[in-house]
C-alpha positions, -999 to +999 in steps of 0.1 A: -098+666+166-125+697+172-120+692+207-089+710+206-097+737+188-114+756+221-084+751+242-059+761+213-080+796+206-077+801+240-041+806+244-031+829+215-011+855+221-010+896+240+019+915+230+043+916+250+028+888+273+056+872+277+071+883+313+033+868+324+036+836+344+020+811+324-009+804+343-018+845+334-005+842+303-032+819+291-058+835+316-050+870+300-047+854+262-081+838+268-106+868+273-082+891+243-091+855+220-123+854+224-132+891+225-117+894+193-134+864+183-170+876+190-159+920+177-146+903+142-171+872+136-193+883+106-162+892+089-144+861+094-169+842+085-171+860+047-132+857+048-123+826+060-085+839+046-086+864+072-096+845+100-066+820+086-043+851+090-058+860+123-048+825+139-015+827+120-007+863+137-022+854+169-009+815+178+022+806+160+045+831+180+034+812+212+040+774+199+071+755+199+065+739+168+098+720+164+093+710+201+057+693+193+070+680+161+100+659+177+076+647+203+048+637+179+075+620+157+093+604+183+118+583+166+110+589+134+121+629+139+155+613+147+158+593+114+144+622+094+172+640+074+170+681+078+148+690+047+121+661+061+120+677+095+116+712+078+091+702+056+069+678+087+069+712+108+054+734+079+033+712+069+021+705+102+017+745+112-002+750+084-025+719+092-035+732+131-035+769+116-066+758+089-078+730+110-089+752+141-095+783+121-121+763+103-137+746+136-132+785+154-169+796+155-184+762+179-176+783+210-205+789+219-203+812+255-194+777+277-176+791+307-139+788+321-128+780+349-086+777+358-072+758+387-043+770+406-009+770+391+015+745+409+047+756+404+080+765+421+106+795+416+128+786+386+112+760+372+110+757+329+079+736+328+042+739+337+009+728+332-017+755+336-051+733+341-085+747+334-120+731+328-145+742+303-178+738+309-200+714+291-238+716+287-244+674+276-223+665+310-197+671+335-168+700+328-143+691+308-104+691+316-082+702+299-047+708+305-019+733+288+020+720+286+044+747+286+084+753+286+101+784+292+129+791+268+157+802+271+146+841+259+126+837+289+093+833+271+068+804+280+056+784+248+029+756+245+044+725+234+011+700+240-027+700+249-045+671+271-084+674+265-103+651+291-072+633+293-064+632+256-030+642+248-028+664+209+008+651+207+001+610+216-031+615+191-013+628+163+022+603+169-005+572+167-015+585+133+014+601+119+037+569+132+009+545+116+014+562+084+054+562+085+052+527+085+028+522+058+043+548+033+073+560+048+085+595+061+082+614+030+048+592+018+034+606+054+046+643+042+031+639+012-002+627+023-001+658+050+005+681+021-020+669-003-047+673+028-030+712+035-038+717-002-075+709-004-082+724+025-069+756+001-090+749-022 
């Protein structure tokens, strides 16, 4: 799960970034992350609820949550009733918010580097791919799934790390549970985990 938290951080967002193509987008998002990152680290580390809010102010606006929910869910988004869906997307934004604001502070200076963007005029989807360098082995893949909507923003709706998708990891688990304990046994499990990571 930590793997993700570098490539996450690395995409939050620049006002009024949204006209970037996405390939700039996360380029641009990048160096803002992690200067604020390494200008505001004492004091998130005494304030963990501040770094919290940071990530919160920062990353939501540029994830599709619902988008990543129905594709983590699969199946199981479709036989959810409205308030279960509601409730799985909450509970799931507050579990990546706390999750990687908790893991923020291993980058530790590894450098970046971003491959060309293939994509054509018009098109809704792209993958902005980028390796981050690794200083145990080789650089490390990692790749950025995005959709433009139709306000004419570009969201990120899925990160592959060294060829590990964030959506397939978390459908094994989450679809694992829904069998064992049902939909609102999953939610509730996902809840009680939000809570003591309040505590």
């Amino acid at each position: 799960m930590k793997k993700f938290v570098l490539p996450l951080l690395l995409w939050t967002t620049l006002l009024g970034a949204e006209s970037l193509p996405p390939d700039e987008l996360i380029r641009q998002t990048t160096e803002r992350a992690l200067s604020e990152l390494q200008a505001k680290r004492d004091q998130l580390e005494q304030d963990p609820e501040k770094l919290y809010r940071l990530i919160d102010e920062v990353l939501l606006p540029h994830i599709d949550f619902e988008r990543t929910a129905q594709l983590i869910l699969g199946r199981h988004w479709r036989m959810a009733d409205a308030q279960q869906q509601k409730r799985f997307v909450m509970e799931f934004r507050t579990l990546l918010v706390r999750t990687y604001a908790i893991a923020v502070f291993e980058y530790n200076g590894e450098k970046i580097q971003y491959k060309p963007l293939r994509m054509k005029e018009g098109d809704t989807m792209a993958v902005v791919q980028a390796e981050i360098e690794s200083r145990s082995g080789p650089p490390i893949p990692f790749h950025y799934n995005l959709e433009k909507s139709e306000s004419g923003d570009w969201k990120v709706f899925d990160i592959s790390i060294d060829g590990i998708s964030l959506v397939t990891n978390y459908r094994t688990s989450y679809g694992r549970m829904i069998q064992q304990k049902g939909m609102d046994g999953m939610l509730d499990v996902l809840a009680a985990k939000n809570r003591e990571a309040e505590q």
